[in-house]
N, C-alpha and C positions, 0 to 999 in steps of 0.2 A: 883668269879669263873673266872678262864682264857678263852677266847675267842677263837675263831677260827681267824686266820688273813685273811680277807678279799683280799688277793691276795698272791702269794706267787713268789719270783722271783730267778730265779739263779745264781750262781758265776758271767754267765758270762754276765746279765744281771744287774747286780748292778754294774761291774766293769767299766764298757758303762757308766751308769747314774753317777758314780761319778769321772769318766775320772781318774782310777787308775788302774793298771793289776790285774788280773786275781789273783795272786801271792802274790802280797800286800793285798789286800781282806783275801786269805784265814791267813794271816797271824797274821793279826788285829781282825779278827773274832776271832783267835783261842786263841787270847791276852785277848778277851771280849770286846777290842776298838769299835768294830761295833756292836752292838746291834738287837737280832731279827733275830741273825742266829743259826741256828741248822743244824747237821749232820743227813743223812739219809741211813743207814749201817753202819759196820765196817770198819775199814781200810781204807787202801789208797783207796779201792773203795767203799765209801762211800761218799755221792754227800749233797754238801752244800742248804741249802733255805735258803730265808730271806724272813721275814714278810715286803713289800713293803712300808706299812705306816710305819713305824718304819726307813726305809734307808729313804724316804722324809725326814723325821724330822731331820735325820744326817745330808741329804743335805741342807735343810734351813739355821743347824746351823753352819754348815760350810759358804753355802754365806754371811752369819751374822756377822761372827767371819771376812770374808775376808772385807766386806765393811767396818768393824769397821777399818781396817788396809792397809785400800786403800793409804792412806800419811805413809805409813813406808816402813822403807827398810830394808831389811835382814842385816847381819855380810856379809854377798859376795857382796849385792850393795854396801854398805859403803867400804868396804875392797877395791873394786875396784874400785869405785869413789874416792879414798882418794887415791891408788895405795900402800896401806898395807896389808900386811901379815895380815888374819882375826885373828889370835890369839891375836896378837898385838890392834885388834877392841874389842874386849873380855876383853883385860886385861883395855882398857882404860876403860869401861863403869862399870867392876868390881868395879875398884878402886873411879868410881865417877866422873872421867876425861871426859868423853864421857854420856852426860842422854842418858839412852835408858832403856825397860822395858823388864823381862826376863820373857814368858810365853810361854807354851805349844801352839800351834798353829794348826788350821787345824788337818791331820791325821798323823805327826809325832809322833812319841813314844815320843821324848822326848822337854826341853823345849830350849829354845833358845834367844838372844838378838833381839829385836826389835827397831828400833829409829825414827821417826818423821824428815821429812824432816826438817822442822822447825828448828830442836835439832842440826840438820847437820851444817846449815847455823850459827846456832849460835856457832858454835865448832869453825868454820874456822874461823869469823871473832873476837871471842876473839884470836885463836892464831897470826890471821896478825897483829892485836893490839900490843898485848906482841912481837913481832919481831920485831917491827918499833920504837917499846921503848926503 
């Protein structure tokens, strides 16, 4: 039998605890992305809750997801560290050229290239190799 949620919090109180607008919230709610929310009325005025233990748990598993990915850097750090066009960071790690891991991340819809500093260091010093050759 379903429960009562032992707190209940609003748009603009979950959008605080997980440092995203107002806007994004309702937007990811309405995706299913955020879990534990429900509408209350009709229509545009019709006002969001979320079950608080249920946004914690989101929050957890996002700092989770962020400390697993503390050593990587986006397609825009690499893009701009390396001073390339990102598409061009895309097509290398596509083709194999570039390691890096392509996963959904945090509260973006979609998913995205990630790389290991590590992966970085080892890019540039095979390519100074192969240029001195």
């Amino acid at each position: 039998m379903n429960q009562l949620p032992n707190e209940l919090w609003t748009t603009k109180q979950v959008a605080k605890f997980l440092g995203i607008t107002e806007k994004l919230l309702l937007r990811l709610s309405t995706k299913g992305n955020i879990p534990g929310g429900f509408k209350l009325g009709a229509g545009p005025q019709g006002e969001w809750r979320f079950d608080a233990d249920q946004i914690r748990k989101v929050k957890q598993q996002y700092d989770e997801e962020e400390t697993k990915y503390a050593d990587m850097m986006t397609v825009a750090q690499v893009a701009k560290y390396l001073q390339m066009n990102p598409a061009a960071i895309r097509r290398l790690a596509r083709e194999g050229n570039l390691k890096g891991v392509k996963e959904h991340f945090g509260t973006y819809p979609q998913s995205d290239w990630y790389f290991q500093k590590s992966d970085i260091r080892n890019f540039l010093t095979e390519k100074r190799k192969k240029n001195n050759t």
